[in-house]
ZAKEDO-46881 format. One record per residue (C-alpha): residue number from 1; x negated, y negated, z negated. Coordinates in pm, whole numbers, m for minus. Each point is the difference from the previous one (the first is absolute). Example, Ala and Ser with C-alpha at 12.3 -4.5 7.8 and 13.67 -1.06 7.14 Angstrom:
% ZAKEDO-46881
{1,{m1230,450,m780}} {2,{m137,m344,66}} 
***
This chain:
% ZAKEDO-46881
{1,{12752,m1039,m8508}} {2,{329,97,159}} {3,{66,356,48}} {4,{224,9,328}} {5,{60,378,m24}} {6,{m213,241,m216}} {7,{m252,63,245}} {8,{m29,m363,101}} {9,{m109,m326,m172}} {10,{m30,m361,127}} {11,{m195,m269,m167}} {12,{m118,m372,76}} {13,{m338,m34,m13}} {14,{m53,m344,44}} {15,{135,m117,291}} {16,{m32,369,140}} {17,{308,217,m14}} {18,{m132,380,m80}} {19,{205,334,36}} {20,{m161,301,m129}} {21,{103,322,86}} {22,{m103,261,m309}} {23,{183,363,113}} {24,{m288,268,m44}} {25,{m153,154,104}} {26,{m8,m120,347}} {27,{255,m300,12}} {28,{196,194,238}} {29,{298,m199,168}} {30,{297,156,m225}} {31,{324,m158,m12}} {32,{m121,m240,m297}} {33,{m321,m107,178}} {34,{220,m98,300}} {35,{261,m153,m176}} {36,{m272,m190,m276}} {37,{m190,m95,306}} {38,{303,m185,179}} {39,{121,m153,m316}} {40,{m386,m136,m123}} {41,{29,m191,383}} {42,{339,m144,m109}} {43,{m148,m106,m377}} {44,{m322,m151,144}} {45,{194,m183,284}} {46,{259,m108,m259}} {47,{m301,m130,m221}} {48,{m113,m332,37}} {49,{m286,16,m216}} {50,{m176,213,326}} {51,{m108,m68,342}} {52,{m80,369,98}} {53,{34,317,m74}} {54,{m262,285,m66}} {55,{85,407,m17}} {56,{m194,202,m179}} {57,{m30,325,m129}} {58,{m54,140,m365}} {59,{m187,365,m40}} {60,{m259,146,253}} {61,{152,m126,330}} {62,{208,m221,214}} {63,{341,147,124}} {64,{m121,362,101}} {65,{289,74,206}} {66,{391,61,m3}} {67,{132,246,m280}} {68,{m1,294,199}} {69,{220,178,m245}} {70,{293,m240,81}} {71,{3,152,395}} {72,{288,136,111}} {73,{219,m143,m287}} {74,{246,m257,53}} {75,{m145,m371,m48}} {76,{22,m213,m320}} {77,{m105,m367,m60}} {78,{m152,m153,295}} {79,{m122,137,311}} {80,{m373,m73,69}} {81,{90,m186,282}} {82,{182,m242,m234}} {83,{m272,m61,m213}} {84,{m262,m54,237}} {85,{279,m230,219}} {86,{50,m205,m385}} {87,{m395,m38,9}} {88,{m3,m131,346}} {89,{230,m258,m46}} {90,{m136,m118,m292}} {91,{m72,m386,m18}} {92,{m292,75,m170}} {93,{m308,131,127}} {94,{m23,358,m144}} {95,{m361,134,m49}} {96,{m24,377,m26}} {97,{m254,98,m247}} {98,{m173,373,163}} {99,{m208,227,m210}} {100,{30,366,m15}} {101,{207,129,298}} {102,{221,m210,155}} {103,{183,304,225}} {104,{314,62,190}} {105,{296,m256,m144}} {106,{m258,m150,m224}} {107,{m198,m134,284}} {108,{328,m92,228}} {109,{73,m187,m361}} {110,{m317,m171,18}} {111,{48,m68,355}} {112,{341,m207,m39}} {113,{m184,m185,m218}} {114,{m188,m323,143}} {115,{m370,43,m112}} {116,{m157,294,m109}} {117,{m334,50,m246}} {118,{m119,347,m81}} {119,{m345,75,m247}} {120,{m275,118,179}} {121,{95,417,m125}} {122,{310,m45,164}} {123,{168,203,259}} {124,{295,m48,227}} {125,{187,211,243}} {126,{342,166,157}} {127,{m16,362,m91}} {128,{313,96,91}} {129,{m45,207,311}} {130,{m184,250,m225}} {131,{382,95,m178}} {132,{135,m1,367}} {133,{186,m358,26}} {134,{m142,m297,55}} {135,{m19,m394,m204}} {136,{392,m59,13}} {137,{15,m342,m177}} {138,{m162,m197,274}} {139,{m352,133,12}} {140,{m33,84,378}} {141,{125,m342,69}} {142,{m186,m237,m230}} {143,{m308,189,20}} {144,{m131,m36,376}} {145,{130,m364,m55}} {146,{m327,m17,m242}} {147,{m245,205,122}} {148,{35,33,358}} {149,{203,370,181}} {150,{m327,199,9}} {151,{m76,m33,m358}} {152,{396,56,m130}} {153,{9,302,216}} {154,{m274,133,m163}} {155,{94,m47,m347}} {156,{354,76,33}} {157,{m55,330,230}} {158,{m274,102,m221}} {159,{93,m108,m327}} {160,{m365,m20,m116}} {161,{m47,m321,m216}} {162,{m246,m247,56}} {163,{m201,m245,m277}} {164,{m21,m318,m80}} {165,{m297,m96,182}} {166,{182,138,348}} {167,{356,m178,m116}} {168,{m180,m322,m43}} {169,{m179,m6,392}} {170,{295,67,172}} {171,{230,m217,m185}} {172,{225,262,m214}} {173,{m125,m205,m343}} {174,{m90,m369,m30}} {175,{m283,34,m269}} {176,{m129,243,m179}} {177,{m105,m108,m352}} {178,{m226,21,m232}} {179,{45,80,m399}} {180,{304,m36,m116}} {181,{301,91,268}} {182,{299,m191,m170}} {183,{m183,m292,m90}} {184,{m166,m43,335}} {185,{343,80,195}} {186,{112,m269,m242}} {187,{m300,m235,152}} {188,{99,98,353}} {189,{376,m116,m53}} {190,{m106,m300,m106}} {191,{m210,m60,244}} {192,{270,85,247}} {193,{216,m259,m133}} {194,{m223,m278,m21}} {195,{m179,47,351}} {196,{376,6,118}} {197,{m42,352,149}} {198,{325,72,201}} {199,{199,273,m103}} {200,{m113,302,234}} {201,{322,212,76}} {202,{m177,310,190}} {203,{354,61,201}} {204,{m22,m326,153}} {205,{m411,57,86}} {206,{m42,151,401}} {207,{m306,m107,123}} {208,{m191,359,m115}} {209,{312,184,191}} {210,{m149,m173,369}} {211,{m295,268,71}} {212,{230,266,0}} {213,{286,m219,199}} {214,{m323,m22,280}} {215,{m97,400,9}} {216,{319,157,m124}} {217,{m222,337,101}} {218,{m159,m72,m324}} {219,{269,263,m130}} {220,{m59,252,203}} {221,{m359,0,m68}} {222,{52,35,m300}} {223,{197,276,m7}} {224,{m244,168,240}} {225,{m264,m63,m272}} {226,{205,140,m351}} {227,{183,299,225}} {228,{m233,285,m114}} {229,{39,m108,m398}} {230,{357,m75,57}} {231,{77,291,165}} {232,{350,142,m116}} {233,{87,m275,m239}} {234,{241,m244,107}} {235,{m24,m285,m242}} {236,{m344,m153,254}} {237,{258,m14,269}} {238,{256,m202,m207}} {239,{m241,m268,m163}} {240,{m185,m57,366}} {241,{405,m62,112}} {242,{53,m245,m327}} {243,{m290,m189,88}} {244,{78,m49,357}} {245,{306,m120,m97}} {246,{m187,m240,m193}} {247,{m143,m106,308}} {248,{274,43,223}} {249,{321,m155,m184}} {250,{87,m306,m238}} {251,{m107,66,m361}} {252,{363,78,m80}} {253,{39,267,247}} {254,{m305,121,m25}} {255,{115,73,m404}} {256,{302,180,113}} {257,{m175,216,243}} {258,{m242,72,m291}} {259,{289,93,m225}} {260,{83,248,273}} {261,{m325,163,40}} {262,{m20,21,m343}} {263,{325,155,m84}} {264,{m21,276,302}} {265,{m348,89,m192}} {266,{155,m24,m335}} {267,{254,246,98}} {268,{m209,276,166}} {269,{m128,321,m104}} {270,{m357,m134,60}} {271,{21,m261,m247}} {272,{189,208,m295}} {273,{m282,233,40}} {274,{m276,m225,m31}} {275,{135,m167,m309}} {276,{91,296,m137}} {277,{m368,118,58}} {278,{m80,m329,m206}} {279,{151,113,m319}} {280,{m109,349,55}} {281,{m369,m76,9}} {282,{53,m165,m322}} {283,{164,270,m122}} {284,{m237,237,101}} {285,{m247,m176,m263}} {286,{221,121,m306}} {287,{m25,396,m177}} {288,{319,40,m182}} {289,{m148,222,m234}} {290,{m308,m255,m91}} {291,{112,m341,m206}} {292,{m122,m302,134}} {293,{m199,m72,m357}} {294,{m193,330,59}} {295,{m349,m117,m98}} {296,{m216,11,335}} {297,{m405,134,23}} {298,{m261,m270,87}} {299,{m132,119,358}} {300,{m296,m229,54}} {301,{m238,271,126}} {302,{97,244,273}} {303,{m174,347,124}} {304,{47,131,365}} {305,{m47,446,67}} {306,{m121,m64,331}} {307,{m123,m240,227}} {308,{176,102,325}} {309,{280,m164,189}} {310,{191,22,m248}} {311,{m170,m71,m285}} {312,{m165,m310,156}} {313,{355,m155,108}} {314,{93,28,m371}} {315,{m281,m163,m169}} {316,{51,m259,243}} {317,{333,m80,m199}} {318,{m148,m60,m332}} {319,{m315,m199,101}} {320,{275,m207,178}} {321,{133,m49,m319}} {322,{m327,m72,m242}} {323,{0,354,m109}} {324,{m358,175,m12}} {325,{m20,326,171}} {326,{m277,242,m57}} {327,{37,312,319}} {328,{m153,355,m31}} {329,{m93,207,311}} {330,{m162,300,m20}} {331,{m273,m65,185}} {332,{m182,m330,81}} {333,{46,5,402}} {334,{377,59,m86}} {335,{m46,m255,m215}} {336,{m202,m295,206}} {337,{286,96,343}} {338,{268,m63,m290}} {339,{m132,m339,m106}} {340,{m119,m128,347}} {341,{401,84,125}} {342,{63,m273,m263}} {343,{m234,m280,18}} {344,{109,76,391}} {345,{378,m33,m49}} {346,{5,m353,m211}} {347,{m275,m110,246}} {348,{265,67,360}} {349,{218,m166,m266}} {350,{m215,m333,m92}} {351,{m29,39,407}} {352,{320,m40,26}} {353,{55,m345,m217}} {354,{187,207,m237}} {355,{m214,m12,m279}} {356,{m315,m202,m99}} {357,{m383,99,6}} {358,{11,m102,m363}} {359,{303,234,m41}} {360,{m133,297,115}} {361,{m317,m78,m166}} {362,{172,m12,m316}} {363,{172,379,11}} {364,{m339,121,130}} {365,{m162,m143,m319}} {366,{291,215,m204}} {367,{m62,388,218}} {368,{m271,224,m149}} {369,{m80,315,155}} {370,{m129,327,m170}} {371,{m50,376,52}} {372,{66,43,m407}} {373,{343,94,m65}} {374,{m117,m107,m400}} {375,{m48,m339,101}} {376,{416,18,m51}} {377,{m67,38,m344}} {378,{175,m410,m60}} {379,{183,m77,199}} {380,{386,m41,m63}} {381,{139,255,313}} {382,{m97,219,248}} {383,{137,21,292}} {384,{m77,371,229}} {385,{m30,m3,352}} {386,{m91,272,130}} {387,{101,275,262}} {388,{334,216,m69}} {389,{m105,285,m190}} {390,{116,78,m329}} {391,{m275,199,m132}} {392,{m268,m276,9}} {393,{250,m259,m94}} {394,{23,186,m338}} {395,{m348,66,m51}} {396,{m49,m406,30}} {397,{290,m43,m211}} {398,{m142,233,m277}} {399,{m365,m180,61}} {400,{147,m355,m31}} {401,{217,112,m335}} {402,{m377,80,m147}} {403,{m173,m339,118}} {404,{295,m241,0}} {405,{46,m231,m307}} {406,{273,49,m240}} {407,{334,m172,192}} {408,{m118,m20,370}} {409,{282,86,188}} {410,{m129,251,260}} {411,{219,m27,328}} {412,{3,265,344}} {413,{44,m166,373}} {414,{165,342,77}} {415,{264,7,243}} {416,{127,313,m30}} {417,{m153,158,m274}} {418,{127,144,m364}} {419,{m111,m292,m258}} {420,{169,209,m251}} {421,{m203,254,43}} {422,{m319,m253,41}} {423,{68,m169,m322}} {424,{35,338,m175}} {425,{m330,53,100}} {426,{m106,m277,m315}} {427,{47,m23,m312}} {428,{198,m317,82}} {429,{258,61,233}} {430,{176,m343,m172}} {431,{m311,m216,160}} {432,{78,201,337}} {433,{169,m169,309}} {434,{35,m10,362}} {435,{m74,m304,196}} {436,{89,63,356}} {437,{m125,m239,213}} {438,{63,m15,361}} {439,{m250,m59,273}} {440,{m122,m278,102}} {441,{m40,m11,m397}} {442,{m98,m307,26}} {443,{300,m138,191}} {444,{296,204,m37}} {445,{244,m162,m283}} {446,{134,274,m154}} {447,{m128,197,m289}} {448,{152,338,m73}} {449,{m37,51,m369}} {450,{71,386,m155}} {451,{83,50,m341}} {452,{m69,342,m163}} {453,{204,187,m236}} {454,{m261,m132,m227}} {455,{m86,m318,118}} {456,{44,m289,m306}} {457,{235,m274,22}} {458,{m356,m220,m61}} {459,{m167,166,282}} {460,{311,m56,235}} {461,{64,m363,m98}} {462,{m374,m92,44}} {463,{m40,154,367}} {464,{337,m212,55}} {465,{m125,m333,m80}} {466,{m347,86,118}} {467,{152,94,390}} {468,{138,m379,6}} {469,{m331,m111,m149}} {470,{m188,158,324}} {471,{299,m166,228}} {472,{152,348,25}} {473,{375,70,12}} {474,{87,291,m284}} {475,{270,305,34}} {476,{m14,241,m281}} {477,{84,355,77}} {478,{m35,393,m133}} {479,{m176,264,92}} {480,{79,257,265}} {481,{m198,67,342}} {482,{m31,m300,224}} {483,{137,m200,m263}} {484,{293,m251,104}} {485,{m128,m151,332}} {486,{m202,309,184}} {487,{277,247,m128}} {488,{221,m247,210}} {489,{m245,m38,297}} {490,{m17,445,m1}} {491,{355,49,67}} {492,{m38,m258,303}} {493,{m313,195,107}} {494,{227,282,3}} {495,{214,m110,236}} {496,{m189,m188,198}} {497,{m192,351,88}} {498,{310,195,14}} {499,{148,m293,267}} {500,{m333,107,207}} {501,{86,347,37}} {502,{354,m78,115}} {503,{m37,m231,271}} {504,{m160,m372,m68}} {505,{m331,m80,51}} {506,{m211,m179,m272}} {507,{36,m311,205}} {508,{419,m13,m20}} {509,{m12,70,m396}} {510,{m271,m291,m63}} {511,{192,m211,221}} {512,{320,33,m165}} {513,{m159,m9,m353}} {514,{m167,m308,180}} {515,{310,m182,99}} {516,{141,91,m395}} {517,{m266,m282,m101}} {518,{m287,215,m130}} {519,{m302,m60,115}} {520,{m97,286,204}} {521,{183,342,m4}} {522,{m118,351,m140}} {523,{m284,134,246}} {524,{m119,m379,55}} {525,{m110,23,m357}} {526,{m108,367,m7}} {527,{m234,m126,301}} {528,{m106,m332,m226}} {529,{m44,230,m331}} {530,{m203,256,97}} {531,{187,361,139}} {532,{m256,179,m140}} {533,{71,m77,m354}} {534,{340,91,16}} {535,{m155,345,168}} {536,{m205,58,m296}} {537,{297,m90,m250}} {538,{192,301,196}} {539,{m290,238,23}} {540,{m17,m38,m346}} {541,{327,111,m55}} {542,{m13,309,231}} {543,{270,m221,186}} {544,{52,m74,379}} {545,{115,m233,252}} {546,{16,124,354}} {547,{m45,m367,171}} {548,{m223,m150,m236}} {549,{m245,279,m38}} {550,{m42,89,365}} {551,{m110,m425,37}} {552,{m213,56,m274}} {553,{m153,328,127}} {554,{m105,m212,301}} {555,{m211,m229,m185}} {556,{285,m230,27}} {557,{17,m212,m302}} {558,{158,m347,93}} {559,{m190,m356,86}} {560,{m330,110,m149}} {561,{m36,275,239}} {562,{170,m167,324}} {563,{333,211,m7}} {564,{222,149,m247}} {565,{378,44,81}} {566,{m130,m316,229}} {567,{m278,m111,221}} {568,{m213,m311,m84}} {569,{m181,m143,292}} {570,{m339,m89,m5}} {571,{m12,m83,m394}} {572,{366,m152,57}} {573,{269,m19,m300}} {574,{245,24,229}} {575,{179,344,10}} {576,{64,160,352}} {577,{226,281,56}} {578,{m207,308,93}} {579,{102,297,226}} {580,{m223,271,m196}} {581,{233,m88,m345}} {582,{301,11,233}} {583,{m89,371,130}} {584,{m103,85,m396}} {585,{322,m59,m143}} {586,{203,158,300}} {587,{m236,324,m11}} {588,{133,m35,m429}} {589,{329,6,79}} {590,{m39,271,283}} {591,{m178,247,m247}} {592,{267,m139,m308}} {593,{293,99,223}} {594,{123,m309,25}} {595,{205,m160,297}} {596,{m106,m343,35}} {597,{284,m283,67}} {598,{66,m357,26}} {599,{m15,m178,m371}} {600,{144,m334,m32}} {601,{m149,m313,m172}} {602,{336,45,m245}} {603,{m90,348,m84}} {604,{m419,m84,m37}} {605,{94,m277,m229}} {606,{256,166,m233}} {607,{m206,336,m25}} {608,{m319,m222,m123}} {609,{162,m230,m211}} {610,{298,185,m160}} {611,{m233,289,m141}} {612,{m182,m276,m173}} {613,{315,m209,m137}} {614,{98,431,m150}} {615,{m351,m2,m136}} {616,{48,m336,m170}} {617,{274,101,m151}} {618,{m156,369,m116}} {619,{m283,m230,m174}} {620,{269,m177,m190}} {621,{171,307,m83}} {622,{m287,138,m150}} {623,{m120,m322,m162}} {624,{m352,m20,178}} {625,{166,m384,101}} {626,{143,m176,m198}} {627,{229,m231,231}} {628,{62,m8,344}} {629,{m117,m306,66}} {630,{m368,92,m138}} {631,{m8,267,284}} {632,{64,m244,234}} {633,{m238,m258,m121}} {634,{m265,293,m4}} {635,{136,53,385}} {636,{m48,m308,114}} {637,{m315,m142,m171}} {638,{m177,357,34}} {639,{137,137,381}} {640,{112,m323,186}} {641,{395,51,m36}} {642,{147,m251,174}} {643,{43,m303,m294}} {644,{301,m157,167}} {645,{174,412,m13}} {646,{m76,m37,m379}} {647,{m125,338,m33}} {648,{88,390,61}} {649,{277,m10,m292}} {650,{118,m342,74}} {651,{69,130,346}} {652,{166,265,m114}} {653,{220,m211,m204}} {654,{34,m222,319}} {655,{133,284,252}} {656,{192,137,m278}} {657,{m68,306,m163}} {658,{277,177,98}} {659,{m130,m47,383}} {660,{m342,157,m151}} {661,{156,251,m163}} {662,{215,106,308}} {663,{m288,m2,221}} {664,{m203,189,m221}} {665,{284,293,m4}} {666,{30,m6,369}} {667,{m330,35,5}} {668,{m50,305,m253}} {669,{265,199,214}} {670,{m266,m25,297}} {671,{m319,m40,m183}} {672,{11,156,m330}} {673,{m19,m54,m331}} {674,{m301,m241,24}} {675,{310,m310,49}} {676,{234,192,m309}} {677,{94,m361,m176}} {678,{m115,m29,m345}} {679,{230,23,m286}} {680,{m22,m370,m75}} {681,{60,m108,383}} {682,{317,244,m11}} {683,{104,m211,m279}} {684,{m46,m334,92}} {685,{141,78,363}} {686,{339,187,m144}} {687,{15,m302,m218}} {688,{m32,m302,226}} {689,{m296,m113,m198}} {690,{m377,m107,85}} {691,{m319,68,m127}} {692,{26,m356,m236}} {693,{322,129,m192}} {694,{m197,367,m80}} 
***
């Protein structure tokens, strides 16, 4: 064996050539990988023991992608496109060898080479729309030379992989083997070589580029058909333009205007954001505080406080993931409408194709219901989720701290709520944690995790690792009301009702908020929510809102009434302004003394958002968030921020901080104190800095 660089090795094997890539954990395409890669294709061609050439992969996976940690630096050792242009002139067959994830520049690797075998696990795609560019080493133009324009506008616009089984019908691998991958890739290049196989250069290949050269309106329909999932981000845009280049232009050209869709993407805001929302996911996964050799609970049995909504979504998580679940009710109707909702959600699901019959039988098989809070007596956590009142929260708390085993971590759903104060209701606050959810729980990504002053470093490390096991993305915060992302959302609320009483309708501020990339504004998602809840959080309080409570007082509580702030037609979704709100809200600002005016989109959108970027930075002040970037992963996996705006603090950074903080002083003078900049954004702004140097 021949190590060509320390993360490649090349080796005859017979009359078989082999370069192995071993550079864990995903064989990412670092400097050494390209330039071991290029220089195994010299050795092999140099050899004259071999008649091809096989790559293959060490580890877990194929080539998983570029190293996303050399962006934006300057280049060393070989470009990509060098490597895979070394491959493709190669006067011996190469045979890439697929298991794993062959993704991004490891499948525009594999397809310079001439034949490709995968195993039968394996999965290949172009995800690189989904951090805002697009395949830049010759993916959009080898691609729909293999598997027709449809099917490469699908993968590369969508990123979403596809397996083996779909690779081999239309043509992206050449086998798909059985056993042992290296040995049978070996078998394939032999075969290659003694059937006389020619050796299939993909740039030279057009005959899967004709459909498209007959019905160029094949683009156009399919940007009709991605525009409402697409909508805001343009990366879509730029890969639909690199592949009809591929169609359009010589396979040179049609490189260079790749290069030049690529590098506009590379460049822009949109693409900086959603790689630096890449790293802060994975971020958002680590507690400073807790080591990663913390020793971690077994959770193989789970309890549910309430069969509701709620409650139902989240036990949908952990039978998804094997995980028993045993749910109390308090009463058995409560109970049976609880575990009907179920059985009737992964049914629309197996409906759907999303899921098998044998699936969903499987998670039914794992759900018990009971009326017996003491059948909780085993099981390794307990998870409440019930109504928002703190006074019956703590009497379950103090109940499940007498039937609970020894070590069962005993978690709230509370969104709002004091979980100090609920785990001092124990006599193991240590065991006690919130696990915020958001609704649908059963779809929404993000899980808001809230430590307690008392909450062990077990306890927090556990609910960490447990969050991925239930295919949940984790943000740990403190405690204080609303927590990090509803404390956020209030000060928008705010606003958005203050905006009301000055001049815009609710249909200008959800447009603008709209337009921002969210996906739909303030009294859109009042209407969707519920109005009356929000009523009762308020009457609770002995506080008031002039708009919101006169809708309310009308019966007026959003779609599952017929009107809220809007109108919905005949059982309709579809919000329509409605002249009774409009009269409401000018009769508020009548009796509030208020001339109304003209507000501008500018002014809706900085008055929303920049209150929320302050609040951000309050929460890091006060060290209820940890980073800024785990607010804005909580923003955009838990409220629909805008992925491709990277989140509230990443826009921040992106406007500049001393434009927010200027704003937000202009805005006090007229306003009040409500905008006074926090003592960290003063900071930051005076100092030229952004949220990632605080």
């Amino acid at each position: 064996m021949t190590a060509i660089t320390s993360l490649v090795n090349y080796e005859a094997e017979g009359d078989v050539g082999v370069i192995t890539i071993d550079n864990p954990p995903v064989n990412a395409l670092s400097a050494g990988v390209r330039e071991g890669i290029k220089g195994g294709i010299l050795t092999a061609n140099e050899d004259n023991s071999v008649s091809s050439i096989v790559l293959v992969c060490d580890g877990r996976t194929f080539i998983a992608g570029a190293d996303i940690t050399e962006f934006g630096k300057p280049m060393t050792g070989p470009s990509l496109h060098e490597v895979i242009g070394a491959i493709e002139k190669s006067t011996k067959p190469v045979v890439a060898a697929i298991h794993g994830t062959a993704l991004g520049g490891g499948l525009e690797t594999a397809l310079g080479c001439h034949y490709r075998v995968s195993s039968k696990t394996a999965k290949v795609g172009l995800p690189e729309v989904k951090l805002g560019i697009l395949p830049g080493a010759g993916g959009t133009q080898r691609l729909p030379r293999v598997v027709g324009v449809p099917m490469a506008l699908q993968m590369i616009a969508s990123g979403a992989p596809i397996g083996a089984a779909k690779a081999l019908e239309v043509g992206l691998v050449d086998e798909v083997i059985e056993g042992d991958l290296k040995q049978g890739a070996i078998a394939f290049a032999k075969k290659v070589v003694a059937e006389g196989r020619p050796l299939v250069k993909i740039s030279d290949q057009d005959d899967k580029l004709q459909e498209a050269k007959d019905n160029p309106a094949i683009f156009d329909d399919f940007r009709k058909s991605i525009a409402r999932k697409s909508r805001g981000f343009v990366a879509p845009e730029n890969c639909i333009k690199a592949v009809e280049a591929a169609v359009e232009l010589p396979f040179d050209e049609g490189l260079k205007r790749e290069r030049e869709l690529f590098i506009e993407l590379m460049e822009g805001e949109q693409s900086f954001s959603q790689r630096y929302f890449f790293f802060s996911e994975r971020l958002a996964a680590k507690i400073p505080d807790v080591p990663k050799d913390t020793p971690l609970l077994d959770i193989n049995t789970c309890g549910i406080i309430g069969a509701g909504t709620m409650g139902g979504g989240i036990a949908m998580n952990f039978l998804q993931a094997g995980i028993p679940i045993i749910i109390v009710e308090t009463e058995q109707d409560a109970l049976d409408r609880g575990l009907a909702l179920i059985e009737k959600n992964y049914a629309a699901t197996v409906s759907k194709g999303r899921m098998s019959q044998d699936a969903m039988d499987k998670c039914m098989s794992l759900l018990t219901g009971t009326i017996n809070l003491e059948d909780l007596s085993d099981v390794d956590i307990v998870i409440e989720a019930i109504f928002e009142n703190m006074e019956v929260k703590k009497e379950i708390f103090q109940k499940l701290d007498a039937i609970c085993k020894e070590g069962a971590i005993l978690a709230t759903n509370t969104s709002t709520l004091d979980i100090d104060e609920i785990g001092e209701a124990t006599k193991r606050p240590e065991s006690v944690i919130g696990l915020h959810f958001f609704s649908p729980a059963n779809v929404m990504k993000l899980l808001e995790e809230v430590r307690t002053k008392k909450t062990s470093k077990t306890v927090m490390a556990t609910c960490m690792a447990l969050a991925k096991r239930i295919g949940k993305v984790p943000a740990m915060v403190g405690v204080c009301e609303g927590f990090v992302g509803n404390r956020i959302l209030h000060r928008r609320t705010e606003q958005s009702a203050d905006l009301l009483l000055e001049g815009a309708m609710p249909q200008d501020v959800d447009r603008v908020l709209f337009d921002f990339g969210l996906p739909m504004g303030p009294f859109a998602m009042a209407d969707l929510a519920g109005n009356d809840v929000g009523w009762r959080i308020r009457q609770g309080k002995g506080a008031t809102s002039a708009v919101a409570d006169a809708i309310c007082e009308l019966g007026r509580f959003g779609q599952k009434t017929g009107s809220g702030y809007y109108l919905y037609k005949d059982g309709s979704r579809t919000p329509t302004p409605d002249p009774i709100v409009e009269d409401i809200i000018i009769k508020a600002s009548k009796d509030a003394g208020i001339d109304r005016r003209e507000i501008s989109d500018d002014e809706i959108l900085k008055r929303c958002v920049y209150p929320m970027v302050n609040e951000g930075a309050k929460l890091l002040e006060e060290g209820i968030a940890t980073r800024a970037s785990d607010i804005d992963v909580i923003w955009v996996y838990g409220y629909g921020w805008p992925i491709y705006r990277g989140g509230p603090m990443r826009y921040g950074d992106a406007v500049g901080l001393k434009n927010v903080y200027d704003t937000l002083v202009e805005y006090q003078k007229e306003h009040g104190d409500f905008f006074k900049p926090c003592a960290l954004l003063v900071r930051l702004a005076k100092e030229g800095k952004t949220f990632q140097d605080a």
